[in-house]
C-alpha positions in Angstrom: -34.1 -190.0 -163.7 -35.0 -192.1 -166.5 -33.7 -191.8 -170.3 -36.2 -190.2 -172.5 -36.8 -192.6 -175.3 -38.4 -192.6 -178.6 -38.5 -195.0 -182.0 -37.6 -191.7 -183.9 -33.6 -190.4 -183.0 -34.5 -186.8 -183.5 -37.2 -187.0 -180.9 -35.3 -188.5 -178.5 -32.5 -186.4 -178.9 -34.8 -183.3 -178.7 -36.1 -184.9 -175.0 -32.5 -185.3 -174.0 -31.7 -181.7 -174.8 -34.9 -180.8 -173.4 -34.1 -182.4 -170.0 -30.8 -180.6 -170.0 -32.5 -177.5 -170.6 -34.7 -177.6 -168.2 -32.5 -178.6 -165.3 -30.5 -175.3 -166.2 -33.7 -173.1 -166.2 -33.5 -172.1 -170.4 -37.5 -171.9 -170.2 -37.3 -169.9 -173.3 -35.3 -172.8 -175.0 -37.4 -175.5 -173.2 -40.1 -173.8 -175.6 -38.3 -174.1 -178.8 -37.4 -177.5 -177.9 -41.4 -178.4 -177.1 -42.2 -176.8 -180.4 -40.0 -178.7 -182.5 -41.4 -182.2 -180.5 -44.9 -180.9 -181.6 -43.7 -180.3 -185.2 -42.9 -184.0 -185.4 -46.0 -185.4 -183.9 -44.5 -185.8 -180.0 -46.4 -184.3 -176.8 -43.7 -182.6 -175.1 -43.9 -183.6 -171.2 -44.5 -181.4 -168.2 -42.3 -179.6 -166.6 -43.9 -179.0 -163.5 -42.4 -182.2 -161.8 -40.9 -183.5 -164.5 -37.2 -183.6 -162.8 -36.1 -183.7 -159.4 -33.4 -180.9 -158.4 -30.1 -181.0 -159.0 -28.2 -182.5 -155.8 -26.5 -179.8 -154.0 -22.6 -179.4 -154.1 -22.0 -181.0 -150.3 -23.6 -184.4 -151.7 -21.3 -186.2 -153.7 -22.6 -187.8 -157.2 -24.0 -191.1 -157.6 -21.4 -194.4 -157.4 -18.7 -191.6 -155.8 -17.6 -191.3 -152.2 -17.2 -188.0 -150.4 -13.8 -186.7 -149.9 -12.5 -187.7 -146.6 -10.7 -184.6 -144.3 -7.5 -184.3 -144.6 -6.4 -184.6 -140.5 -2.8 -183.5 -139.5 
């Protein structure tokens, strides 16, 4: 995933918060958040493919290893 970026700080901290919102489903928010980018002159993206999915809970996150089993 790549780090929105923007010469203005409010409009890249509205795409950060954007991409947070979306990964969590707030549509409703995602809105607000598209409406105060247009406000200030920025073309929200789309959300359609915007992000990928969130890994699931049995892959471990990036730069970690897995927990090994425990054996008796």
């Amino acid at each position: 995933m790549s780090e929105p970026h923007s010469e203005d700080p409010m409009v890249a901290a509205l795409l950060r918060e954007r991409e947070g919102l979306v990964q969590r489903g707030l549509t409703d928010r995602v809105a607000q958040v598209d409406e105060q980018l247009r406000l200030r002159g920025h073309t929200p993206p789309d959300s359609d493919g915007d992000t990928a999915r969130p890994a699931s809970r049995s892959t471990p996150p990036k730069g970690r290893r897995a927990k090994r089993a425990e054996t008796a």
